[in-house]
ChimeraX commands (.cxc) that place a marker at each C-alpha (Angstrom):
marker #1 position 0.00,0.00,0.00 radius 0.5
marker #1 position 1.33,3.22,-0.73 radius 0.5
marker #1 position 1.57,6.29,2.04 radius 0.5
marker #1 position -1.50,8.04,2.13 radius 0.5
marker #1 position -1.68,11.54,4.00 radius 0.5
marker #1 position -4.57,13.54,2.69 radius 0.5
marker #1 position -8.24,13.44,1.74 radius 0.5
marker #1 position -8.58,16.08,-0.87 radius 0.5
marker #1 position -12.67,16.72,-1.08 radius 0.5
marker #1 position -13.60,18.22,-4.61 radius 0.5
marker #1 position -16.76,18.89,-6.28 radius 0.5
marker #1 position -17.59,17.91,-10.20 radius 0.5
marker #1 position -18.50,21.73,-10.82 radius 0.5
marker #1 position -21.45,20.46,-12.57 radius 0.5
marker #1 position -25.64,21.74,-11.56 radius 0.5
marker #1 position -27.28,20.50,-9.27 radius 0.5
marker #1 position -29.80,18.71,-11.84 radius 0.5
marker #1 position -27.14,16.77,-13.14 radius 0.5
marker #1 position -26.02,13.61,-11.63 radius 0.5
marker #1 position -23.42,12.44,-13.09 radius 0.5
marker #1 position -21.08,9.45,-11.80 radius 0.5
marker #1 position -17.59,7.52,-12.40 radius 0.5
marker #1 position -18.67,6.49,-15.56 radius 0.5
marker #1 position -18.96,10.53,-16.96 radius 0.5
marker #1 position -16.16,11.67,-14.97 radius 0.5
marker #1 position -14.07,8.71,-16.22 radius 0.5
marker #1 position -14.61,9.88,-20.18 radius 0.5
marker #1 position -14.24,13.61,-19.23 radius 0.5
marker #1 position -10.67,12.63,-17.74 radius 0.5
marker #1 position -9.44,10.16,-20.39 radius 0.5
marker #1 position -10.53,12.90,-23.29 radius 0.5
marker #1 position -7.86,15.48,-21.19 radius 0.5
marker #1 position -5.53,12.06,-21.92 radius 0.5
marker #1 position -5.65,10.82,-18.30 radius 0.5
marker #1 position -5.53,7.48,-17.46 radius 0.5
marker #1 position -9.39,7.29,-16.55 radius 0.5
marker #1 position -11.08,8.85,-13.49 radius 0.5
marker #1 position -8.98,10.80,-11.33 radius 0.5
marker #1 position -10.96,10.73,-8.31 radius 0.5
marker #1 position -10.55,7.98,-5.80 radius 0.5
marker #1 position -14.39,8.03,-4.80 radius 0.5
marker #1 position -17.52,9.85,-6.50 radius 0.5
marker #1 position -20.67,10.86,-4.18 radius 0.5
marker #1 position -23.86,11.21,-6.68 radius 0.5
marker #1 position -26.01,13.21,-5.82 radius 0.5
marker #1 position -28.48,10.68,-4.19 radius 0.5
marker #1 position -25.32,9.72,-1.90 radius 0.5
marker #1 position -24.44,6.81,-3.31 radius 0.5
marker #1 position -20.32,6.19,-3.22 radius 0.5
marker #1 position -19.17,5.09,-6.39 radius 0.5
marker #1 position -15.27,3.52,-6.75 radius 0.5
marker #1 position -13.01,5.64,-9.38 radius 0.5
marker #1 position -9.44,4.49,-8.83 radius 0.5
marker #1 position -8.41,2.34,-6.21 radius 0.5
marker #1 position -6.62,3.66,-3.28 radius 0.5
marker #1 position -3.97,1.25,-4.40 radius 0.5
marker #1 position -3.01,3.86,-7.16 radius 0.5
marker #1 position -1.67,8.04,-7.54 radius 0.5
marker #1 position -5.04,10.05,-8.49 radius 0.5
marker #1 position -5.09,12.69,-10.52 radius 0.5
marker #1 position -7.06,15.23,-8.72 radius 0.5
marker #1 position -4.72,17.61,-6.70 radius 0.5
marker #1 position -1.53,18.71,-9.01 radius 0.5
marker #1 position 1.09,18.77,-6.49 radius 0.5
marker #1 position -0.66,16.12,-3.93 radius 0.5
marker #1 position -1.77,13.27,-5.88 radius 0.5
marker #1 position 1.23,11.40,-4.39 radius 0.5
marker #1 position 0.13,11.02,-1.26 radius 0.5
marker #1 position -3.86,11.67,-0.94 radius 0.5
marker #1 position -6.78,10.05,-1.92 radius 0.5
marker #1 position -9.58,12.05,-3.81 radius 0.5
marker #1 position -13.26,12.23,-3.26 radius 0.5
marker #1 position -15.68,13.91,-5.38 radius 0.5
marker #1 position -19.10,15.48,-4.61 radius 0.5
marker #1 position -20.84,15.75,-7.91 radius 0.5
marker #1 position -22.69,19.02,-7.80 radius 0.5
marker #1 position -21.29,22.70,-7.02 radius 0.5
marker #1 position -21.83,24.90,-9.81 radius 0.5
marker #1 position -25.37,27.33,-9.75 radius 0.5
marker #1 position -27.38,27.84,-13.14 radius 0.5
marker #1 position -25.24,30.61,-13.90 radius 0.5
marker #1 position -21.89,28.69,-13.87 radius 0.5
marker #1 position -20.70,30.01,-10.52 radius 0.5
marker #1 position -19.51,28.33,-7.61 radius 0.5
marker #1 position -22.40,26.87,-5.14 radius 0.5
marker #1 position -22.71,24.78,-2.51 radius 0.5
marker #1 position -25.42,22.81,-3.49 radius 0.5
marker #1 position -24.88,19.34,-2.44 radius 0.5
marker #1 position -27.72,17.03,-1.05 radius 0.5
marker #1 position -27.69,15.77,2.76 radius 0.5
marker #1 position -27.60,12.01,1.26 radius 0.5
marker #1 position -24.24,13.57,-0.27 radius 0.5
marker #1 position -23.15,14.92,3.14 radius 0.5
marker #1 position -24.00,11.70,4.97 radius 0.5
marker #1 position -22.10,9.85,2.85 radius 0.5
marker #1 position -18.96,11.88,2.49 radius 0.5
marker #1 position -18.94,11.86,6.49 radius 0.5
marker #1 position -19.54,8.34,6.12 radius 0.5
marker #1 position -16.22,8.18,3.80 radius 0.5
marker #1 position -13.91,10.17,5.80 radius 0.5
marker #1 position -14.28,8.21,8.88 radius 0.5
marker #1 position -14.32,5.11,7.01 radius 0.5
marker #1 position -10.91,6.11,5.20 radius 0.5
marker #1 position -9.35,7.33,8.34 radius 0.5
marker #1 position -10.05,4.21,10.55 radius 0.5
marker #1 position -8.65,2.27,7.78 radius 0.5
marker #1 position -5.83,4.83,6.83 radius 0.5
marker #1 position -4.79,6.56,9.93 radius 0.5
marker #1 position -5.19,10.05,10.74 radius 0.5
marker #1 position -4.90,11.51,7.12 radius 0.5
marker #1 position -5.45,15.48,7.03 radius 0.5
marker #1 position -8.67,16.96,5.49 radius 0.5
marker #1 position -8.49,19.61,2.79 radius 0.5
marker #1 position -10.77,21.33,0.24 radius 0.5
marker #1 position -9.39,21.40,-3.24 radius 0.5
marker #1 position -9.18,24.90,-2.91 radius 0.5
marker #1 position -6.97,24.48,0.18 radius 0.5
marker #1 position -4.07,23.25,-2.30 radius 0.5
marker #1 position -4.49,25.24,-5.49 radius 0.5
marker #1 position -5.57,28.47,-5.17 radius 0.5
marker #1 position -7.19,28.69,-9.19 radius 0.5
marker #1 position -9.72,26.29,-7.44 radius 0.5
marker #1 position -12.78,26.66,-5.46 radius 0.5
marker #1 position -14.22,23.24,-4.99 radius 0.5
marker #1 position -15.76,21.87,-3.19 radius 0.5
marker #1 position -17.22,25.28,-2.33 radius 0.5
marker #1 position -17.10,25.07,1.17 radius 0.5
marker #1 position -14.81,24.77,4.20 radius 0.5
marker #1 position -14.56,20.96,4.53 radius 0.5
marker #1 position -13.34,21.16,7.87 radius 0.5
marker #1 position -15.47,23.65,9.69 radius 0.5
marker #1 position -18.18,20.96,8.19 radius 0.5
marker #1 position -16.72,17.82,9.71 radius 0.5
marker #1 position -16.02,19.19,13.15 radius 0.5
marker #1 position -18.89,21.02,13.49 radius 0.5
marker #1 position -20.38,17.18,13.24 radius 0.5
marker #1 position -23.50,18.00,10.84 radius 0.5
marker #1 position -24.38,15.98,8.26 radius 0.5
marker #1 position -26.47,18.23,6.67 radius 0.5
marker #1 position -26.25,21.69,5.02 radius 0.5
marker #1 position -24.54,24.48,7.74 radius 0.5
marker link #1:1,2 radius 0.2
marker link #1:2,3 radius 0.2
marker link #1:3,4 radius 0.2
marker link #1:4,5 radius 0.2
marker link #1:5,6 radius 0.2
marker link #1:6,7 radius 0.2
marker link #1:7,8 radius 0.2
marker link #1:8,9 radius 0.2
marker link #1:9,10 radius 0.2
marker link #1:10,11 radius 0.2
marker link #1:11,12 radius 0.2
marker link #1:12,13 radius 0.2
marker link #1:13,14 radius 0.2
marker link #1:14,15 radius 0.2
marker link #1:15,16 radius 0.2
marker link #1:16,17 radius 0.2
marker link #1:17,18 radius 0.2
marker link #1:18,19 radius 0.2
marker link #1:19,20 radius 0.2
marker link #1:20,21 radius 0.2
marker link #1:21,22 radius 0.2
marker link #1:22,23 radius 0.2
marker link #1:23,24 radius 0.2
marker link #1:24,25 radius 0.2
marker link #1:25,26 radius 0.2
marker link #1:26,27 radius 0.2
marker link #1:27,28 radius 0.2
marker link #1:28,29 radius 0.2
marker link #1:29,30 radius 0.2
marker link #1:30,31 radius 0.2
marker link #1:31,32 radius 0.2
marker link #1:32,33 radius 0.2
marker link #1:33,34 radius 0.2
marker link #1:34,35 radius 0.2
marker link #1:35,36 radius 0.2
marker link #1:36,37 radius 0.2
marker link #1:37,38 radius 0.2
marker link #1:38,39 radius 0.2
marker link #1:39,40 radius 0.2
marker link #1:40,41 radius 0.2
marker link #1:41,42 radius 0.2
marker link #1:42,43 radius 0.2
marker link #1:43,44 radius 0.2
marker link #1:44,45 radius 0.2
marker link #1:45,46 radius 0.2
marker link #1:46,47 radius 0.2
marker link #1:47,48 radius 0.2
marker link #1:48,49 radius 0.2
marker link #1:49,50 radius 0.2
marker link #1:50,51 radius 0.2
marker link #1:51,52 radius 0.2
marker link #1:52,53 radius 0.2
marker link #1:53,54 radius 0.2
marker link #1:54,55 radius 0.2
marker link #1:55,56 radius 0.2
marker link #1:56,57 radius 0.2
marker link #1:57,58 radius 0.2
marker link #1:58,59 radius 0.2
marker link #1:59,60 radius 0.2
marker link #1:60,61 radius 0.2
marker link #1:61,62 radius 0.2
marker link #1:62,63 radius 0.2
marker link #1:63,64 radius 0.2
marker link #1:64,65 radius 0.2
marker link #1:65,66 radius 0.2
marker link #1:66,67 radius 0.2
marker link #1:67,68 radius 0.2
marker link #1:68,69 radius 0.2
marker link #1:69,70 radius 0.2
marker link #1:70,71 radius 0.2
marker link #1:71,72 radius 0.2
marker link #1:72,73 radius 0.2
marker link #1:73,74 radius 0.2
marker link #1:74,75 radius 0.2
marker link #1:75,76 radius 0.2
marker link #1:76,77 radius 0.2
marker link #1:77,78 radius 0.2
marker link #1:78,79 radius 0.2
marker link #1:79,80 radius 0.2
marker link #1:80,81 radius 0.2
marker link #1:81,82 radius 0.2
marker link #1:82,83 radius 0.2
marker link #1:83,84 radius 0.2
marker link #1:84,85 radius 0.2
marker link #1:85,86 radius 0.2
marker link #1:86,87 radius 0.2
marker link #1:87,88 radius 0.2
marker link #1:88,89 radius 0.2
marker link #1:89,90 radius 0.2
marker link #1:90,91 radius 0.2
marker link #1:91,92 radius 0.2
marker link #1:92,93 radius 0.2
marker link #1:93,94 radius 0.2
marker link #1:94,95 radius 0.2
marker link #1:95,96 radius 0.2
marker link #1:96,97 radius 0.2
marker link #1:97,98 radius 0.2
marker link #1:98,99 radius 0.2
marker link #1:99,100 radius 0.2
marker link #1:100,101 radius 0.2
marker link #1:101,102 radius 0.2
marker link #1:102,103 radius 0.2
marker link #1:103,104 radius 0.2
marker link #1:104,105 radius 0.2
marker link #1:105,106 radius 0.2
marker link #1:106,107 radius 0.2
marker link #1:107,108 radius 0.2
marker link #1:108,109 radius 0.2
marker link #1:109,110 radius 0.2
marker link #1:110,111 radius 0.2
marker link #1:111,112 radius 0.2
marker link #1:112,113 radius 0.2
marker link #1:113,114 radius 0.2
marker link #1:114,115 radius 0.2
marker link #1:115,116 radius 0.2
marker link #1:116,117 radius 0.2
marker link #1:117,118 radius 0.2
marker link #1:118,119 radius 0.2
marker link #1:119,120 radius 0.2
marker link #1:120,121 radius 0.2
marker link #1:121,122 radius 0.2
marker link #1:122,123 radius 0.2
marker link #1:123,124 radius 0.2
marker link #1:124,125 radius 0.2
marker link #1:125,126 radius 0.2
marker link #1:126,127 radius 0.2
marker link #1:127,128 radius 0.2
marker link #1:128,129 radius 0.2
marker link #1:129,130 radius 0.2
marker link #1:130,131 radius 0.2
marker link #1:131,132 radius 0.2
marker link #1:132,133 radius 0.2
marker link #1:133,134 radius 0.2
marker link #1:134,135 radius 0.2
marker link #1:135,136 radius 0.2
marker link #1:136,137 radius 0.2
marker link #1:137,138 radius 0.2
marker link #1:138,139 radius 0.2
marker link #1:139,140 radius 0.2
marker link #1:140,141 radius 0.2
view
């Protein structure tokens, strides 16, 4: 098993009437030329978790941090007008709560981040992903 570190949470930057899953995501990435989906983990919109890459292998989420980090995706955060919105469903909280914990009693203690957090052209997932976890709602703050 390789050293994992980080949880990098990201958002598809996609409307909130689209669900989309692995299977999108995976032919958005290979038309940039990547080796398939980038993400480690995808969380539709209903909340269900959907396996990308496995943990086993480097994502390609986080330039920089892919090395070390495993990548979850919330598909949602982008408003009608193509700006930045949280808009995720509390199915897509639960589960991404659900995920974290899961990945860090398997893992270790890995450190949380936003994508935003470690590139600063970003803005996924749209909200602060820590303030969120410790504040221990599943739901929308």
């Amino acid at each position: 098993m390789r050293d994992i570190n980080k949880l990098i949470i990201h958002c598809s930057y996609t409307p909130e009437y689209m669900d989309i899953g692995v299977e999108e995501i995976d032919e958005w990435h290979r038309k940039k030329g990547w080796n398939g989906c980038g993400y480690h983990y995808v969380i539709r919109r209903d909340g269900t978790v959907e396996t990308g890459r496995s943990t086993r292998l480097v994502g390609a989420h986080c330039l920089g941090h892919n090395e070390g980090s495993v990548g979850i995706c919330l598909v949602g955060g982008m408003s009608d007008d193509e700006k930045p919105e949280r808009n995720f469903t509390e199915e897509q909280y639960k589960s991404l709560r659900h995920a974290i914990g899961a990945l860090r009693n398997g893992l270790g203690d890995l450190d949380l981040f936003g994508h935003y957090e470690l590139d600063s052209k970003k803005e996924c997932p749209c909200f602060d992903v820590n303030e969120w976890y410790e504040g221990g709602e599943d739901g929308v703050f």
